[in-house]
C-alpha positions as CSV (number, residue, x, y, z in Angstrom):
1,X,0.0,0.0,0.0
2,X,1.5,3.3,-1.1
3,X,1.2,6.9,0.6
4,X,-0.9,9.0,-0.2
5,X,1.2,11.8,-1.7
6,X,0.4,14.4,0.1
7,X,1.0,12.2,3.4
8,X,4.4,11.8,2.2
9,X,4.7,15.6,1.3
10,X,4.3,16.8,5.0
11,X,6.4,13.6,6.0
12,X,9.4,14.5,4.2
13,X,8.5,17.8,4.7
14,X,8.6,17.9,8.5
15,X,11.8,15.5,8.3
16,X,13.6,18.2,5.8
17,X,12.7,20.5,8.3
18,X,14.0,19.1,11.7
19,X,17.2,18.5,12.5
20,X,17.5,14.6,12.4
21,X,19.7,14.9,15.2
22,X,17.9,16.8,17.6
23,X,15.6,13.9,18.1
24,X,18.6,12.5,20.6
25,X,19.1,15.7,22.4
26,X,16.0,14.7,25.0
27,X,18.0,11.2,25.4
28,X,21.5,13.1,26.0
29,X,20.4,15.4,28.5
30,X,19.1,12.1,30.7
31,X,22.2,10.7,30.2
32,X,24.3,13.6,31.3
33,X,21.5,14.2,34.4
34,X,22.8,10.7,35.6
35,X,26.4,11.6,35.0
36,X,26.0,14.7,37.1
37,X,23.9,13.2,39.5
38,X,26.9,9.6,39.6
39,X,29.3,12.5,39.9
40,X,28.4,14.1,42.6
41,X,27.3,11.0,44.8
42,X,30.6,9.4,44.2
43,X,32.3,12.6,45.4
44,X,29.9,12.5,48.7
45,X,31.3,9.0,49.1
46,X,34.5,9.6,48.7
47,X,34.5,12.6,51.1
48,X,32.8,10.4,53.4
49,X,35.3,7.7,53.2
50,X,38.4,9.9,53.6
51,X,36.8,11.1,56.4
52,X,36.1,8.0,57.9
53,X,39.1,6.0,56.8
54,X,41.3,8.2,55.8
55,X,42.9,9.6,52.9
56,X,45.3,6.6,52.6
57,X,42.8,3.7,53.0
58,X,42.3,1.2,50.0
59,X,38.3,2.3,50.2
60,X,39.2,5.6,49.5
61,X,41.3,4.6,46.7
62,X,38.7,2.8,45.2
63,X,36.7,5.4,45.0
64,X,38.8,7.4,43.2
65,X,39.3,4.9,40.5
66,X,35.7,4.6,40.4
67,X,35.7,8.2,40.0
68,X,38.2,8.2,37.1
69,X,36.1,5.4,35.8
70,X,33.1,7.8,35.4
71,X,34.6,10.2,34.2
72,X,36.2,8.5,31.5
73,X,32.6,7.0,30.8
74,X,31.2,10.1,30.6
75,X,33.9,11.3,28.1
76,X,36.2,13.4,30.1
77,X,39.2,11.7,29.3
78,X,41.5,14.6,29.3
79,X,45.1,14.5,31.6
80,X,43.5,17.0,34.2
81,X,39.9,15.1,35.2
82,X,41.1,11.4,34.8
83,X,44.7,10.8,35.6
84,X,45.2,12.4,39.0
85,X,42.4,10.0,40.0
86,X,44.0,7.0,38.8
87,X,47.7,8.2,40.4
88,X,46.6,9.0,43.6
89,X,44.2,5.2,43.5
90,X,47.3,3.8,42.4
91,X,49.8,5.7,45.0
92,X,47.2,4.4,47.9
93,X,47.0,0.8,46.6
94,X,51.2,0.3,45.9
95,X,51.3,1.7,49.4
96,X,48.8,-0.4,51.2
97,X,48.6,-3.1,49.2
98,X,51.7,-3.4,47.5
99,X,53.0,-3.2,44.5
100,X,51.8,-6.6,43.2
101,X,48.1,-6.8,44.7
102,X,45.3,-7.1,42.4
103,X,44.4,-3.5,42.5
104,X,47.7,-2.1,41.8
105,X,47.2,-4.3,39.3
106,X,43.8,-3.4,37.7
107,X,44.2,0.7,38.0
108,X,47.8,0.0,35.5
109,X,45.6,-1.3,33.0
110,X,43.1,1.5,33.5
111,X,45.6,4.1,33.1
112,X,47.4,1.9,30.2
113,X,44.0,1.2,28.3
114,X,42.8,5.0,28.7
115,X,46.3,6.3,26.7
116,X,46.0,3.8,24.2
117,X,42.4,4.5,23.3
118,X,43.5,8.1,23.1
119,X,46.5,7.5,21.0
120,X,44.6,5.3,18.7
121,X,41.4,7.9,18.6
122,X,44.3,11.0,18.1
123,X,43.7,12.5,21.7
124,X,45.6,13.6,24.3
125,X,45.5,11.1,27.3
């Protein structure tokens, strides 16, 4: 069954119109709500944690990876938002966990899988 044409007029029409894109805009801003809204519970817990554990505590050095690790999901990969909080999770974890432990282990990769995604994409890491 074909469209009537002038059903398919104001169809392409309307499409010509809007900006094809726009219609992810609505689905964008959600997404960056819950980024903003991750963010700032993260940094509650991790205020909350250095104050209850201490700055040097493997807790709180988890939740600076998992920090970094939002941030990088939410596409803020640059040197000055993701990095300090993967070197200061990995200073806390070499310190109290050693240099061979698991979680030394896993923020390494972190910081070595983030630089080569941004030399292979052309960014800065």
């Amino acid at each position: 069954m074909q469209r009537p044409e002038a059903i398919e007029s104001v169809h392409t029409d309307f499409l010509d119109a809007t900006d094809k894109d726009s219609f992810l805009l609505p689905s964008l801003a959600l997404a960056e709500a819950a980024f903003a809204e991750a963010e700032a519970n993260y940094c509650r817990a991790l205020e909350a944690i250095e104050h209850a554990r201490g700055p040097n505590h493997p807790e709180t050095a988890t939740f600076h990876r998992h920090l970094a690790e939002l941030e990088h999901a939410r596409g803020r990969a640059a040197e000055e938002e993701v990095e300090p909080l993967l070197r200061q999770a990995l200073s806390i974890f070499e310190t109290t966990t050693g240099p061979d432990s698991s979680e030394v282990a896993h923020v390494v990769l972190g910081i070595s899988s983030r630089k080569q995604l941004a030399e292979a994409l052309g960014m800065q890491a």
